[in-house]
N, C-alpha and C positions, 0 to 999 in steps of 0.2 A: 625612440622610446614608445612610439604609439604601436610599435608591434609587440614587444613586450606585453603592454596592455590587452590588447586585443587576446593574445595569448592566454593571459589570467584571465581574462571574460568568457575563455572558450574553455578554459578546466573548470572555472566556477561553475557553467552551465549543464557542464559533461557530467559536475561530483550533483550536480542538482536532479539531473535526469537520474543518475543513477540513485541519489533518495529515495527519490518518487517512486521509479519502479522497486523497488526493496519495498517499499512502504503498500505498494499495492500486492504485491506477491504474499507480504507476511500477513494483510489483509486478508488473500483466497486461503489463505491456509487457516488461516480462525474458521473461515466460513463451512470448510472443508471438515473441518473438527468435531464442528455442530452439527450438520449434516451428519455425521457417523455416529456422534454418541446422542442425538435426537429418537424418540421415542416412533414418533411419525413427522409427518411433513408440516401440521401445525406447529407442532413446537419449535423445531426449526424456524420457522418463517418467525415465531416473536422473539427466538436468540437472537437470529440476526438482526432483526428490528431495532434489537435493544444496543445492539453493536454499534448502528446509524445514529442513537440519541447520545452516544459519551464523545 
């Protein structure tokens, strides 16, 4: 039974990793967004700021 286990520990970890990166990736692409439809390089830097406070 503890291999089983160990098993489900190793998908849990796999589907968590794979959150994380999905979650950073759809993160650069907001960032990515702002930087093109940004006027200049201030305003960007307070989009993203504002992205950091929610």
């Amino acid at each position: 039974m503890a291999g089983k286990e160990r098993e489900m520990e190793n998908e849990e970890m796999n589907l968590a990793e794979l959150l994380k990166d999905t979650a950073e990736e759809n993160q650069t692409r907001k960032i990515l967004a702002i930087l093109e439809e940004s006027k200049d390089l201030q305003e960007a830097k307070e989009k993203v700021k504002a992205l950091l406070k929610k």
